[in-house]
C-alpha positions in Angstrom: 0.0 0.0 0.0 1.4 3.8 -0.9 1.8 5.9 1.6 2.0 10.2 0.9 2.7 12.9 3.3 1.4 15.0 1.1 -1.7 16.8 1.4 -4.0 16.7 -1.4 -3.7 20.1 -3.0 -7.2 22.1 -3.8 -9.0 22.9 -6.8 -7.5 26.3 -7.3 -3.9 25.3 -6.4 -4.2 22.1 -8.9 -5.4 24.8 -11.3 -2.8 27.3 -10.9 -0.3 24.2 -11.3 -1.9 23.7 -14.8 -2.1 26.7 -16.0 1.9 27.4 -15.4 2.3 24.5 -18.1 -0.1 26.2 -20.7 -3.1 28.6 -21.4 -5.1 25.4 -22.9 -5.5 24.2 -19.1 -7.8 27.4 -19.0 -11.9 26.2 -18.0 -13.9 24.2 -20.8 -16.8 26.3 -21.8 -20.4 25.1 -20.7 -22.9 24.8 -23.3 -26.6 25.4 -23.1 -28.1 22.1 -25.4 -31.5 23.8 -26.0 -32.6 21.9 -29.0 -32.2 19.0 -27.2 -33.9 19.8 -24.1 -36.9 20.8 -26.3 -36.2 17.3 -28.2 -36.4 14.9 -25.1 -38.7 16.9 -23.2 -36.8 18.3 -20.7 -36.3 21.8 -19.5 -32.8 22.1 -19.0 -29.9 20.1 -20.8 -26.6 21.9 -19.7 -23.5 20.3 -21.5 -19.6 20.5 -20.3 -17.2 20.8 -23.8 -14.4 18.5 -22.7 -13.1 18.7 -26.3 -11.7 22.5 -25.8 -9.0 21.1 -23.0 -5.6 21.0 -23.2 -5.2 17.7 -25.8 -8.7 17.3 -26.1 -10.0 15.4 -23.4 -10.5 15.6 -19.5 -7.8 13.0 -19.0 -5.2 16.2 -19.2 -6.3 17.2 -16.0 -5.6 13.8 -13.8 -3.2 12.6 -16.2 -0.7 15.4 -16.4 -1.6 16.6 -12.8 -0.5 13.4 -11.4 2.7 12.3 -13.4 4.0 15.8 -12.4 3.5 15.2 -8.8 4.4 11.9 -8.6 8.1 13.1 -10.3 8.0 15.7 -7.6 7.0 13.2 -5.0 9.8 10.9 -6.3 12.5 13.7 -6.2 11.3 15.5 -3.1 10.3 19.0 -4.7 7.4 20.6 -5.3 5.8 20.8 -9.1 7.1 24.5 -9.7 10.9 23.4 -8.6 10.5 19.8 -10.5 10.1 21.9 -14.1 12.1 24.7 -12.9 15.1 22.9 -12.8 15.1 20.0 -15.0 17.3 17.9 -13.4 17.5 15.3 -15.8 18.1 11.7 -15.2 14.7 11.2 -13.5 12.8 8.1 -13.3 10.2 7.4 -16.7 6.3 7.5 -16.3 4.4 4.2 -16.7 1.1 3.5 -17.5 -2.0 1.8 -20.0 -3.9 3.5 -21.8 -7.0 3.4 -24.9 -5.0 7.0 -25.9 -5.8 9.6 -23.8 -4.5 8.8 -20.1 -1.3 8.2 -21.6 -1.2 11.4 -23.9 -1.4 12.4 -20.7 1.3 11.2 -18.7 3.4 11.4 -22.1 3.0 15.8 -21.7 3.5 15.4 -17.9 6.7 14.0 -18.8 8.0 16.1 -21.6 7.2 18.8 -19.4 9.4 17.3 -16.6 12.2 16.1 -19.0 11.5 12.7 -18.0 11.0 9.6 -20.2 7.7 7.7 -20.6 6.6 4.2 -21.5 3.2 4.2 -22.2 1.7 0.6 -22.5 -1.0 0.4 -25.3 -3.4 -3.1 -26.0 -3.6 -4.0 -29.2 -6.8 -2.4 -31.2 -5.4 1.0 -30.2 -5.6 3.0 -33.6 -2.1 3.6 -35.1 -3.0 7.5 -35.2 -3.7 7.7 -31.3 0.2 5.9 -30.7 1.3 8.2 -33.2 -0.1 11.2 -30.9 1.6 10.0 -27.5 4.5 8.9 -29.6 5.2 12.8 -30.6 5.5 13.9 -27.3 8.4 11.7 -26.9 7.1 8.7 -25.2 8.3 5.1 -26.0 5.2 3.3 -27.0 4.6 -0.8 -26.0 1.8 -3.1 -27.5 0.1 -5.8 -25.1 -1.7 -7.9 -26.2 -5.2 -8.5 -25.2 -7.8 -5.6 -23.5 -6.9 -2.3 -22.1 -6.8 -4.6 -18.7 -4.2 -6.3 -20.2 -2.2 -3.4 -21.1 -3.2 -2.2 -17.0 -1.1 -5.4 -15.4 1.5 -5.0 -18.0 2.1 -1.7 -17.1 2.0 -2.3 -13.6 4.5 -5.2 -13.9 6.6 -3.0 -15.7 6.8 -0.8 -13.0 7.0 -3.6 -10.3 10.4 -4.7 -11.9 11.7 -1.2 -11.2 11.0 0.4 -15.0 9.9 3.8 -13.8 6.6 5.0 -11.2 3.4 3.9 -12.7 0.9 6.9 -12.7 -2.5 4.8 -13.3 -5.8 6.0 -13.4 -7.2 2.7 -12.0 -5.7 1.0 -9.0 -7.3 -1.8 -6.4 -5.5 -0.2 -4.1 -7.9 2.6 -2.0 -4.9 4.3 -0.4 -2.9 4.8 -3.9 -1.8 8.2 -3.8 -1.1 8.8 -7.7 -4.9 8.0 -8.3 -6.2 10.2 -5.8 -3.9 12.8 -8.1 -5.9 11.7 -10.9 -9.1 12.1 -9.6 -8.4 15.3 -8.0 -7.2 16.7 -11.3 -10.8 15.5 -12.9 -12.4 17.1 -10.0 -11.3 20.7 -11.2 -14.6 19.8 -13.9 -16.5 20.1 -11.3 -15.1 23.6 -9.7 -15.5 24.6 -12.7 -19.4 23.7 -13.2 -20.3 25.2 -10.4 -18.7 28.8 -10.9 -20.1 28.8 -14.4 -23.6 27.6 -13.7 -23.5 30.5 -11.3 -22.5 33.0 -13.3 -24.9 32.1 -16.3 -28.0 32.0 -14.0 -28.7 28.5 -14.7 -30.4 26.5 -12.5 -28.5 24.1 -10.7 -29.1 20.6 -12.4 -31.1 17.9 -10.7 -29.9 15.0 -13.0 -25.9 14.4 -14.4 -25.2 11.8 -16.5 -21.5 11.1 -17.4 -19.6 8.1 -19.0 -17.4 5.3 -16.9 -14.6 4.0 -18.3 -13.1 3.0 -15.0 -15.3 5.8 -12.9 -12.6 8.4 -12.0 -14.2 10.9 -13.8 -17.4 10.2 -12.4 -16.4 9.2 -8.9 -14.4 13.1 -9.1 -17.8 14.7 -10.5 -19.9 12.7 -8.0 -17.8 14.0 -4.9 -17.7 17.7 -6.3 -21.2 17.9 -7.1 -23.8 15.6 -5.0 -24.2 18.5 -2.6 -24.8 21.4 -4.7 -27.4 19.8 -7.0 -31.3 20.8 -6.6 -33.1 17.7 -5.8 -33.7 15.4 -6.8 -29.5 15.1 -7.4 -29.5 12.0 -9.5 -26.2 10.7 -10.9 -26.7 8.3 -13.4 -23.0 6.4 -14.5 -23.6 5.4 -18.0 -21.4 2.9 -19.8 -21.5 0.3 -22.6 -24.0 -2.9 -22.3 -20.7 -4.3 -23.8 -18.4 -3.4 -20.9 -20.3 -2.8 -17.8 -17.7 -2.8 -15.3 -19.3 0.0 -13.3 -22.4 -2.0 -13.1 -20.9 -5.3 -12.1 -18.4 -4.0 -9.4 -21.6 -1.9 -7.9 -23.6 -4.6 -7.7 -20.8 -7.2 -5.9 -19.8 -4.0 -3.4 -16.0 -4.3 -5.0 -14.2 -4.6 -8.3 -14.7 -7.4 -10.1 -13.2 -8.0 -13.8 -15.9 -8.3 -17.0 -14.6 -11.2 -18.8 -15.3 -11.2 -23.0 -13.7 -8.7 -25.8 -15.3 -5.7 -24.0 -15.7 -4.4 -27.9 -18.0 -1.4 -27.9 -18.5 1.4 -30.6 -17.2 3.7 -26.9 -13.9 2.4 -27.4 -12.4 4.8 -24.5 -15.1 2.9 -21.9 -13.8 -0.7 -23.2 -12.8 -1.4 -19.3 -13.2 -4.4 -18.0 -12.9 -3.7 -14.4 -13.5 -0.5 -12.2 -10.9 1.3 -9.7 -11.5 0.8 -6.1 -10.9 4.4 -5.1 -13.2 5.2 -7.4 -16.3 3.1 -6.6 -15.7 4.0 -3.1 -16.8 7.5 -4.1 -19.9 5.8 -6.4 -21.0 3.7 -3.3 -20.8 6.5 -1.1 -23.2 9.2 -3.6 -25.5 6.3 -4.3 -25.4 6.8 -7.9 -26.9 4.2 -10.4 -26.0 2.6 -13.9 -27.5 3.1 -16.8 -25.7 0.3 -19.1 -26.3 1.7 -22.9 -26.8 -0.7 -25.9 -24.5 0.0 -29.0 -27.2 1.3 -31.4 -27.4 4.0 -28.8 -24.2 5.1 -28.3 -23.8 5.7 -31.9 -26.9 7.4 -32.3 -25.2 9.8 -29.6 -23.1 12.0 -32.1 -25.2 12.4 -34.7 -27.9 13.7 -32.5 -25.7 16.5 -31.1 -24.4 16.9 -34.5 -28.2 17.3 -36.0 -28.9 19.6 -33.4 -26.0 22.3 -33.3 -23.9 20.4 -30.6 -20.4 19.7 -30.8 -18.7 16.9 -32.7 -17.5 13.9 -30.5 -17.8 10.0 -30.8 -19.7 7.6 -29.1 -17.5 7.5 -26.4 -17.6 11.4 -25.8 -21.2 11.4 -26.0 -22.2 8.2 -24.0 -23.4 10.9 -21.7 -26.1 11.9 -23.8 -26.6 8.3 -25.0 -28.0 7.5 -21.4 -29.8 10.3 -21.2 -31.4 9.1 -24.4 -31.8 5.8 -23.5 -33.5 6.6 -20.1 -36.1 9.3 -21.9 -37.2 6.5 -24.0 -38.5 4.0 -20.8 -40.6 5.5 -18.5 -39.8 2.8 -15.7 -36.4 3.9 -15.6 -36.8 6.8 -15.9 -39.8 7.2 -13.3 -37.1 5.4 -11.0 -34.2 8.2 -11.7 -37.0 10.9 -11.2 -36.5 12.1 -14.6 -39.5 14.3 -16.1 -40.3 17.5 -17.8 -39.2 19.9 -15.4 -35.6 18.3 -15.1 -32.6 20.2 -15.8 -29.8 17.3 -16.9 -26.0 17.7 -17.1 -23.8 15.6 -19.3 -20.1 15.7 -20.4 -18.9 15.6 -24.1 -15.2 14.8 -24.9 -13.4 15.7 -28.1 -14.3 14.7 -31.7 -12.5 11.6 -32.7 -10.2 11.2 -29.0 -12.9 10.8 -26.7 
């Protein structure tokens, strides 16, 4: 088990920290979907643009965030001194990724001067390895699922190859993933400042994707309190991969066995983090496992009504909220109805 000293910085420090690295850590804008409110009956539908962060995606938050500390945490310094003097010779980042995580951990790196090794499984498009490639990562195939690529990586760094900075752990105390998720919680600092100064109302419904639930664990935690009743979080995922689903349901992780192959590629996980469905137990949030018809219906919806472009994965958000507007049971037992005002998350067009 991992032990830190180190107290778990706050929103606006973890911010700052970003921002020092670029202006594209600035906050994601926070679109008012009206067209489809009007289209699935509700009155609110309230949409957080993922796809304008720094390299696309949300996972430039956690990722970065925690491969720089975990450097500093190696070497003894503090972020600010770690790229300030570029002491060479430090120890490489490790981790599995579907592309983004490890884009990730590749920037925290090349920021940091330090080598990374990001571990890839083997339908990861070209183009994405290509991506973490150019910031000057050494890329290695497993073969298998993404969790394959996850206890490669983790052997890797268990024979002393360089500090693995995962986004999914089974261990509750692992300090690197509480980086992560503190980095993804930023999203929700950022939601609530904004709703604010729109005038929006607060939403009573939020419906984000699951991958291996950081995101939504950090979003659960920053938000469950601040949301008008009824405060519904609905984790959606793929009927193909519902790892969320199956680890809430046994009160731990537990590992999906099959291929796991789902038009939401980035949400092919086939088991969920323990820090993060912690969180998900504690919020009471439920699942709402999507059918692949669905999910690609997602885009083109947003597409057809003046939304931004994404991918099934970026927009599994909206695919739930979709696919619980359409049965009344569910969506009776959500509490979802006319008057509801919904939030959902959409990642960047063709990197979700």
């Amino acid at each position: 088990m991992h032990t830190d000293p180190r107290p778990q910085q706050s929103a606006d420090v973890i911010a700052a920290e970003l921002l020092r690295l670029s202006p594209a850590y600035a906050p994601t804008p926070l679109l008012s979907l009206r067209r489809i409110g009007a289209r699935l009956g509700l009155r609110q539908v309230l949409a957080k643009n993922e796809g304008q962060r720094m390299l696309g995606s949300f996972k430039s938050l956690g990722g970065t965030y925690a491969g720089l500390r975990a450097l500093a945490r190696a070497t003894g310094r503090e972020i600010a001194e770690l790229l300030a003097d570029r002491l060479g010779n430090l120890p490489a980042l490790i981790c599995a990724s579907d592309g983004n995580h490890g884009l990730a951990v590749a920037t925290a790196a090349r920021f940091a001067g330090a080598p990374a090794r990001i571990f890839l499984h083997s339908t990861v498009p070209a183009a994405r390895a290509r991506r973490i490639a150019s910031q000057g990562a050494e890329i290695i195939w497993a073969q298998g699922t993404y969790d394959n690529a996850v206890d490669a990586a983790a052997e890797a760094a268990r024979r002393g190859a360089g500090i693995l900075v995962a986004d999914t752990t089974d261990d509750p105390a692992d300090p690197v993933v509480a980086d992560v998720m503190a980095g993804y919680g930023l999203i929700a600092a950022e939601i609530r400042q904004q709703v604010e100064a729109a005038a929006h109302q607060r939403p009573t419904h939020l419906f984000v994707q699951a991958g291996v639930g950081g995101l939504a664990a950090a979003v659960a935690a920053g938000l469950h309190t601040w949301m008008a009743p009824p405060a519904r979080i609905a984790v959606v995922e793929p009927a193909e991969a519902p790892c969320v689903a199956a680890a809430l349901a046994a009160g731990r992780p537990v590992r999906v066995t099959g291929e796991l192959k789902t038009a939401a590629e980035m949400l092919s996980c086939g088991k969920a983090s323990r820090p993060a469905l912690a969180v998900l137990l504690r919020h009471d949030v439920r699942v709402v496992t999507v059918p692949e018809a669905t999910l690609i219906a997602a885009p083109h919806l947003l597409r057809d009504e003046a939304g931004p472009s994404t991918t099934p994965s970026g927009a599994a958000g909206l695919a739930g909220l979709i696919a619980v507007s359409a049965d009344s049971t569910t969506a009776a037992d959500l509490g979802l109805e006319a008057e509801s005002r919904v939030l959902i998350f959409i990642a960047r067009s063709g990197e979700s």
